[in-house]
C-alpha positions as CSV (number, residue, x, y, z in Angstrom):
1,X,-11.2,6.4,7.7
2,X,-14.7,4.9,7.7
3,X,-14.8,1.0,8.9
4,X,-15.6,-0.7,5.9
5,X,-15.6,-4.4,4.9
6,X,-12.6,-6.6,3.9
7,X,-13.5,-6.4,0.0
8,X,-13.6,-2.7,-1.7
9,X,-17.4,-1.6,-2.8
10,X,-18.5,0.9,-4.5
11,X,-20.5,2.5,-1.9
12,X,-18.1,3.2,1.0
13,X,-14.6,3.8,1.8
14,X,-11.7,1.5,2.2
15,X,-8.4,1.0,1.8
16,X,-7.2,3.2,-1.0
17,X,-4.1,0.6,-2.0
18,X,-2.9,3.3,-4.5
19,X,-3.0,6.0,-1.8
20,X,-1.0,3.4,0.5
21,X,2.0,2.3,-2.5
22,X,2.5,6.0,-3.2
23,X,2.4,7.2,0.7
24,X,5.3,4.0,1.8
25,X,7.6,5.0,-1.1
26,X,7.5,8.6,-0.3
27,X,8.0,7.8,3.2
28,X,11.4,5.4,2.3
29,X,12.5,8.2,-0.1
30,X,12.0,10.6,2.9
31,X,14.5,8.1,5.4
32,X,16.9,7.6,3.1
33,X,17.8,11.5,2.2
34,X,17.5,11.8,6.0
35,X,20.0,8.6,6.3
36,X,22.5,10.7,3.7
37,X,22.1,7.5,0.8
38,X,22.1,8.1,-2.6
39,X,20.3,4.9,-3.2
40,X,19.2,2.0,-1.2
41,X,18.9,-2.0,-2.3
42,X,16.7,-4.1,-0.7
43,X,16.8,-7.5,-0.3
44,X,14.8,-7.8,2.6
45,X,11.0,-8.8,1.2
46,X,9.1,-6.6,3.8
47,X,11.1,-3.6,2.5
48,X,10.8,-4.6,-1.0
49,X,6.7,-4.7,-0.8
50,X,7.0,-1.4,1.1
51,X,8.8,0.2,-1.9
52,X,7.2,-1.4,-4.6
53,X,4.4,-2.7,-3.7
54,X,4.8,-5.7,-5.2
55,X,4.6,-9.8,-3.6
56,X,5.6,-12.9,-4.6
57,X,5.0,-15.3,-2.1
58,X,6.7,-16.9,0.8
59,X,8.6,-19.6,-1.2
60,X,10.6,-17.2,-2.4
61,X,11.2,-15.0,0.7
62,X,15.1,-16.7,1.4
63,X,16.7,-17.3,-2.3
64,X,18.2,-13.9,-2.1
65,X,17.7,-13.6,-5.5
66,X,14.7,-10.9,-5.7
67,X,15.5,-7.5,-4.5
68,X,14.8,-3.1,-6.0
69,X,16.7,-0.5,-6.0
70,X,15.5,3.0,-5.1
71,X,17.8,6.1,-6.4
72,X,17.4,9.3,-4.8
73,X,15.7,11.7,-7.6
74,X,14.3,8.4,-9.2
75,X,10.4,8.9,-9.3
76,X,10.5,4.5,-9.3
77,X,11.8,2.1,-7.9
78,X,13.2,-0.9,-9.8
79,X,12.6,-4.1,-9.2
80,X,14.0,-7.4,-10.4
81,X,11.4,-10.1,-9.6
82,X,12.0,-14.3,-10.6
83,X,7.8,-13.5,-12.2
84,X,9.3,-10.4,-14.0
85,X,7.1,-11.2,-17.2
86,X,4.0,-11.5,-14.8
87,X,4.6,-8.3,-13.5
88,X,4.8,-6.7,-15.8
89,X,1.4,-7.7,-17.0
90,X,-0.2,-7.0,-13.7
91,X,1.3,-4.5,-12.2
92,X,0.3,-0.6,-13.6
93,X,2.0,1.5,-11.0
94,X,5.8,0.7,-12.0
95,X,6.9,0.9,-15.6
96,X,7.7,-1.9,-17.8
97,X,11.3,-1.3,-18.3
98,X,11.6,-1.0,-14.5
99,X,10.9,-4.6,-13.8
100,X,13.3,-6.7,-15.0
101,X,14.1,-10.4,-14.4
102,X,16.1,-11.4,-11.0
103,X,18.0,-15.3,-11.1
104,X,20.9,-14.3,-8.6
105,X,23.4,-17.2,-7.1
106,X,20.6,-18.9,-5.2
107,X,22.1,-18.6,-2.0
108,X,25.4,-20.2,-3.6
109,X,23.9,-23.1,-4.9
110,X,24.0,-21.8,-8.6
111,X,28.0,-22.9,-9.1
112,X,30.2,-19.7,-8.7
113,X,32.2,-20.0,-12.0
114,X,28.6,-19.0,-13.5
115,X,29.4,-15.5,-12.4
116,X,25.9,-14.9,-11.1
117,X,27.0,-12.8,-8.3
118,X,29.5,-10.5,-10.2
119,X,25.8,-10.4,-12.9
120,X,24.3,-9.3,-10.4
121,X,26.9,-6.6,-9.0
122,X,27.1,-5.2,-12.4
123,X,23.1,-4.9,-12.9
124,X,23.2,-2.5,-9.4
125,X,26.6,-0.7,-10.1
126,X,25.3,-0.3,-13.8
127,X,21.8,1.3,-12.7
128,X,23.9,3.6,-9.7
129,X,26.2,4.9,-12.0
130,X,23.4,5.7,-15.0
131,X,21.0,7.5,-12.5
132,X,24.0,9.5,-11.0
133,X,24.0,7.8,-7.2
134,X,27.3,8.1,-6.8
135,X,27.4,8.5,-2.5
136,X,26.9,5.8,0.1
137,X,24.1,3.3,-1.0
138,X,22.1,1.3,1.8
139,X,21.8,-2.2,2.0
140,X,19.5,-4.2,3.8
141,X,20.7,-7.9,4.3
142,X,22.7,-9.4,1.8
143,X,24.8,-12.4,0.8
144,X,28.8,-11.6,1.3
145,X,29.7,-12.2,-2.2
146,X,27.8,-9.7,-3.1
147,X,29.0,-7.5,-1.1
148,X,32.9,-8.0,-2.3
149,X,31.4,-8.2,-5.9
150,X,29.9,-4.5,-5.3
151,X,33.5,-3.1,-3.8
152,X,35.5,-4.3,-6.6
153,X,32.7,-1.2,-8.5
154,X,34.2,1.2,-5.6
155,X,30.2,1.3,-4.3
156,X,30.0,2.1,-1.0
157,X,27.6,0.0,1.2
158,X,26.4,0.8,4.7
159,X,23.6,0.1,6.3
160,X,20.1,0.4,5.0
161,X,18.4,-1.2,7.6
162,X,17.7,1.5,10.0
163,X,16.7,3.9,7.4
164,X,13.7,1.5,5.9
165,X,12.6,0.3,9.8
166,X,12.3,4.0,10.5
167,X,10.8,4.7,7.5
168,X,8.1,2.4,8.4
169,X,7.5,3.3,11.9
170,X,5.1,5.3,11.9
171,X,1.9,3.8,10.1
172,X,-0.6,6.1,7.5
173,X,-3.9,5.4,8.1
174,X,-4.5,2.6,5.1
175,X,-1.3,0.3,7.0
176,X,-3.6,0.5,10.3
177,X,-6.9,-0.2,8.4
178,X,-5.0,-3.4,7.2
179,X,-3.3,-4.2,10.4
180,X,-6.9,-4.0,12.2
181,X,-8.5,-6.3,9.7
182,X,-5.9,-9.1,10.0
183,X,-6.4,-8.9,13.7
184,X,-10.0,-9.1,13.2
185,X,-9.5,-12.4,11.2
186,X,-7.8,-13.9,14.4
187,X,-10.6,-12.7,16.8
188,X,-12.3,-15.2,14.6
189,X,-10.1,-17.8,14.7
190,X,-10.0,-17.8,18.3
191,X,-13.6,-18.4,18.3
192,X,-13.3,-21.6,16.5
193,X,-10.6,-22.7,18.8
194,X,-12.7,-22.0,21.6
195,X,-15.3,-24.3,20.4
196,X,-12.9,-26.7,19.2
197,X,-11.0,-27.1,22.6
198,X,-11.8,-30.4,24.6
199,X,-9.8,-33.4,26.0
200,X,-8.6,-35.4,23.1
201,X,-7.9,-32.8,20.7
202,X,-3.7,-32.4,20.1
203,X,-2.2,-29.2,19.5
204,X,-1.5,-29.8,15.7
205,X,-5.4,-30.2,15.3
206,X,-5.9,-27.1,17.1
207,X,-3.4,-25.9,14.5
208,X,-5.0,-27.1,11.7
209,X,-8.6,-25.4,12.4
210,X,-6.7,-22.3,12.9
211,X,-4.8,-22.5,9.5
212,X,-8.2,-23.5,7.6
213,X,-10.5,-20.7,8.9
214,X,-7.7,-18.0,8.3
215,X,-6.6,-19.0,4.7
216,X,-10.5,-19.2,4.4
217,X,-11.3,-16.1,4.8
218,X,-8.4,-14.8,2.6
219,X,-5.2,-15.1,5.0
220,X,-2.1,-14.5,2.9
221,X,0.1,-16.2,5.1
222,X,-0.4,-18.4,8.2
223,X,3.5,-17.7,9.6
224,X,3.0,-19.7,12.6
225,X,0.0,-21.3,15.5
226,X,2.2,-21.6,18.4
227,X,-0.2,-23.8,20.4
228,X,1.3,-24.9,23.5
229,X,-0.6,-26.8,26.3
230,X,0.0,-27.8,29.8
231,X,3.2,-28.6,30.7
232,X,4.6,-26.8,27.4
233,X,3.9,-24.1,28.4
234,X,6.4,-23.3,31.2
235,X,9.0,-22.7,30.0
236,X,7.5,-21.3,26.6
237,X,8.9,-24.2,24.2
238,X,7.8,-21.5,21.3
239,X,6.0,-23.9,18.8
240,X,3.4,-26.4,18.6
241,X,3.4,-30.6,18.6
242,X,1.5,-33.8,18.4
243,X,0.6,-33.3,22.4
244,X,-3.0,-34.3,23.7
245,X,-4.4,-31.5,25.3
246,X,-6.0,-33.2,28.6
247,X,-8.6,-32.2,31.3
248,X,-7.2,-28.9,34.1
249,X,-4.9,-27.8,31.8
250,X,-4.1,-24.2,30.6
251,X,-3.0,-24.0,26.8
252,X,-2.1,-20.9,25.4
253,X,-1.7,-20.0,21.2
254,X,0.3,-17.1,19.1
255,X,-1.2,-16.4,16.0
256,X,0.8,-14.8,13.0
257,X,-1.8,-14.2,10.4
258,X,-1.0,-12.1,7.5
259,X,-3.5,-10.2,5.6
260,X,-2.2,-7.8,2.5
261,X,1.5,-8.0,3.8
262,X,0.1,-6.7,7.4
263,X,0.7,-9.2,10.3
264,X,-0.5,-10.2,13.7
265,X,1.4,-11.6,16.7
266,X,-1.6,-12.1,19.1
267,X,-1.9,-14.4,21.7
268,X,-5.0,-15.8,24.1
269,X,-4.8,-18.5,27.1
270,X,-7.7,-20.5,27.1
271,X,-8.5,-23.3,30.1
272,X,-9.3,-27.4,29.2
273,X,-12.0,-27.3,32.0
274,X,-12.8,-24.5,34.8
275,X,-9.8,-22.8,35.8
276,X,-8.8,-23.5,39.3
277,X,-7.2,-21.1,41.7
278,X,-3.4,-21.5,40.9
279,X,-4.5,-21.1,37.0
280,X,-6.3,-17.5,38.2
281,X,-4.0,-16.3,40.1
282,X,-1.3,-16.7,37.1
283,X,-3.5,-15.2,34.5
284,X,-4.4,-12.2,36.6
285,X,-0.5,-11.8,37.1
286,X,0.2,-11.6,33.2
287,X,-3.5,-9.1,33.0
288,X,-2.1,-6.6,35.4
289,X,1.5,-6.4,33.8
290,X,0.1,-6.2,30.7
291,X,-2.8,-3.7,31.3
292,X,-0.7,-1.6,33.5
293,X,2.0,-1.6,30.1
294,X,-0.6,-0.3,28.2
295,X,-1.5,2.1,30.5
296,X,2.1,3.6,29.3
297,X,1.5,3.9,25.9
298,X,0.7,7.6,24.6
299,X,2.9,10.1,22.6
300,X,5.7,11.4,25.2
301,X,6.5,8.8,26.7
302,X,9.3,6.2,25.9
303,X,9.8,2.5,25.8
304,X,11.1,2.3,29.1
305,X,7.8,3.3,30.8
306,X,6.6,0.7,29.3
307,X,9.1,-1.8,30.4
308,X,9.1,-0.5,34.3
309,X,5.3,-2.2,34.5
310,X,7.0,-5.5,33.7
311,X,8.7,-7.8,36.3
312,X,12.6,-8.3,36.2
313,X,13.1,-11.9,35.2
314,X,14.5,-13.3,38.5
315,X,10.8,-12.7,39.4
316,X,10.0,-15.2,36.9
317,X,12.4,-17.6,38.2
318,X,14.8,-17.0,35.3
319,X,18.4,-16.2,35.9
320,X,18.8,-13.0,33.4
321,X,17.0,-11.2,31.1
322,X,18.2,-13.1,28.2
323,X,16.6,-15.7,29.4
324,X,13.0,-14.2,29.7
325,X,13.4,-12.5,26.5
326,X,10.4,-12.8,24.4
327,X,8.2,-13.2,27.5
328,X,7.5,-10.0,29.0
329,X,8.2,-7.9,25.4
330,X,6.6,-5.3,22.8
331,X,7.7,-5.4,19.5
332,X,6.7,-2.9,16.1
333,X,4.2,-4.9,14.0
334,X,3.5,-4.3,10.4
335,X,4.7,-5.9,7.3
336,X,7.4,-6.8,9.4
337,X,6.6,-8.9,12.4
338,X,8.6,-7.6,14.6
339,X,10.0,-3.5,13.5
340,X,10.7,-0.6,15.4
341,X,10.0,-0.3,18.5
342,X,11.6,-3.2,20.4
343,X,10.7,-2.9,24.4
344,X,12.2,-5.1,26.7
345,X,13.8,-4.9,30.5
346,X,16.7,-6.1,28.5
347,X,17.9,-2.7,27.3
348,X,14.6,0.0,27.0
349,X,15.7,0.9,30.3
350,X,18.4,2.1,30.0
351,X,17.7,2.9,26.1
352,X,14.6,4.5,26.0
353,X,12.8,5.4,23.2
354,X,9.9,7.9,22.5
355,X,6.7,6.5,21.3
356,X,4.6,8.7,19.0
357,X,1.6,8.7,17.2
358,X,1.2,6.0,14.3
359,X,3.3,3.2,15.9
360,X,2.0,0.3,15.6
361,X,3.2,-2.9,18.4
362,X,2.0,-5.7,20.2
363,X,2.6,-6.5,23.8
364,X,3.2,-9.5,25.3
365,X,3.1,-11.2,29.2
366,X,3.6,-14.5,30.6
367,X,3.1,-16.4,34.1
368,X,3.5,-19.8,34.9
369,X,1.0,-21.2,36.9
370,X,2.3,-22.3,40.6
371,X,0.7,-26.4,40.3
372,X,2.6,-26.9,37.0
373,X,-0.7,-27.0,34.7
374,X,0.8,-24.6,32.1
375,X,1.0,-20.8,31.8
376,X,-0.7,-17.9,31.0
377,X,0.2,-15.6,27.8
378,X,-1.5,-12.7,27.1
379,X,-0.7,-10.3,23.4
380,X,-2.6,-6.7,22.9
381,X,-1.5,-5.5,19.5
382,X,-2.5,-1.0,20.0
383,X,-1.7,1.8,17.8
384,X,-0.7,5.2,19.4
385,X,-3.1,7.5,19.2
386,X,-3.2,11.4,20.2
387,X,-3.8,11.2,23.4
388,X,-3.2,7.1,24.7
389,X,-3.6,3.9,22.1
390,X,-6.2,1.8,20.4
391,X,-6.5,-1.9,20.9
392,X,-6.5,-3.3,17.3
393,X,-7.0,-7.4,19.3
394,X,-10.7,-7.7,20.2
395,X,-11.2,-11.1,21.4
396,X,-12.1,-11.3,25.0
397,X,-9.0,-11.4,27.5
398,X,-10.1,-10.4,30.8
399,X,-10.2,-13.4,32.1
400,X,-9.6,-17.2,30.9
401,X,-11.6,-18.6,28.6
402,X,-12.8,-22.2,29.7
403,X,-13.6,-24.6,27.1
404,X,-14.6,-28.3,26.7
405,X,-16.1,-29.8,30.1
406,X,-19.3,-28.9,32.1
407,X,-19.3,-25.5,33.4
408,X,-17.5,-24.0,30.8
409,X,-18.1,-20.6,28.5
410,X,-17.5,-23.0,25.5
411,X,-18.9,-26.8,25.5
């Protein structure tokens, strides 16, 4: 696909977001005949925006209230949505009569003598039993009342997880196009921070320039700047605070920008000051495992290739591999932040599992620094390709950047 601009034009290709709805629901209908399910209900909203193609914002995301149904044989989905009546207004690729409003129990909140959960029960078994899905149906996550509502209508739920991660998987060509320009919006971002970065500045303000420039340029979502400095960063507290960065320090941010549904997990280590030897020495550490990970990644070979470049945790200084999860890791990246495939020492292994072309995952390293300044954190985000994999993450990360004191690739 030709490497157009963020914003469709007439005059050269781009995402195709037509092409994309109708090649995800054809892939989910594809996993759940292979999965043996007559229908699936999804609550979880990655899946549901994978089926449907349909948002409604983050504020909604834990209600357990919006969810679709997809019958095998059933050319669309339905979808019961709390804008239902906006929807339908704006949305041409599902029928009317297959949006419909969603209210649910609210977590529990709505008082149970209201019978919202039984409602609800009744709305899927009455849908399964009119378009003829009368084997197992999948369920993503769901509330347990729910659940016992649905077994009093003898509906059989299993899981439905594993059918909708595998469906997803394996990217089409207009997931990756998205995928690459959200990372590009972070390569940005990380710019800014660069030239932000000085004694003084906290973490939260380094926080707040990354939120502005990314909703700026049309972020969906901001899930999270971890932006941990110095001290913080060893061991990985995992979030940002109101801490000053100050001169010699290493400090380190995640970004999870989310353009179009697609995210990033992407991390750079940047220096307050020139590095000094200790600060090197860790950085080129976390370079080699990850480089020598990446290495690793083409069709054939399996998630525990990719795992054997890392080193155990004891190594780290940790006592298991539970407690360096996260640190030396790969995860699936998508709509989903973290899908299929999950690589760590912790169980790839000894669980391996074949990558193949169209996967889509980030990979991540970390090494503290030996004088106690901070750490450094490295995240590629690649696609498989044919032969090897792409880096989608293009700002610099060969070495550290330095920033904010004579001497420095950013004053």
């Amino acid at each position: 696909m030709p490497k157009a601009g963020m914003n469709g034009v007439d005059f050269e290709a781009n995402v195709d977001f037509y092409r994309l709805r109708r090649e995800r629901l054809a892939r989910a209908k594809q996993s759940m005949k292979d999965y043996g399910l007559s229908a699936i209900v999804c609550y979880d909203f990655d899946n549901i925006r994978y089926i449907t193609g349909t948002h409604i914002g983050e504020w909604n995301r834990n209600k357990m209230n919006r969810y679709c149904i997809l019958i095998d044989g059933v050319e669309q989905p339905f979808l019961f949505d709390p804008a239902a009546p906006s929807k339908r207004v704006r949305v041409d690729w599902l029928d009317k009569d297959h949006i419909m409003p969603a209210v649910g129990s609210m977590r529990g909140a709505i008082p149970e003598e209201a019978g919202m959960v039984d409602k609800v029960a009744d709305q899927i078994a009455g849908y399964l039993k009119e378009y003829g899905a009368t084997g197992k149906v999948g369920m993503d996550i769901v509330d347990i009342p729910l659940i016992r509502s649905l077994e009093k209508h003898k509906v059989e739920i299993v899981d439905g997880q594993q059918a909708m991660l595998d469906a997803r998987i394996i990217k089409t060509p207009d997931e990756i196009q998205l995928l690459k320009t959200s990372a590009a919006m972070v390569d940005g971002a990380y710019y800014d921070l660069a030239k932000a970065l000085r004694p003084g500045i906290m973490e939260n303000e380094l926080v707040a320039i990354a939120n502005f420039k990314l909703y700026s340029w049309g972020s969906e979502l901001v899930e999270f700047v971890n932006s941990i400095s110095g001290q913080r960063g060893n061991p990985h507290s995992h979030t940002f605070s109101n801490r000053m960065v100050r001169p010699g320090e290493l400090i380190y941010f995640d970004i999870g920008n989310t353009y179009n549904g697609y995210k990033t997990c992407y991390y750079r280590t940047f220096s307050c000051g020139v590095p000094n030897a200790d600060q090197r020495k860790a950085y080129e550490r976390a370079s080699k495992w990850i480089k020598d990970s990446i290495a690793q990644i083409k069709p054939g070979n399996t998630s525990a290739d990719v795992a054997k470049a890392w080193p155990a945790a004891t190594e780290l200084g940790f006592k298991n591999e539970e407690e360096a999860f996260l640190l030396q890791f790969a995860h699936g990246i998508g709509l989903g932040l973290w899908e299929k495939p999950i690589i760590s020492r912790l169980f790839s292994l000894e669980n391996p599992f074949e990558l193949k072309e169209g996967m889509t995952f980030a990979i991540e390293t970390w090494c503290a620094s030996e004088d106690g300044s901070g750490s450094a954190r490295i995240e590629e985000e690649v696609v498989v390709t044919k032969d090897g994999c792409e880096l989608m993450t293009k700002f610099p990360s060969d070495e550290i950047t330095s920033c904010g004191l004579p001497g420095c690739q950013f004053l």
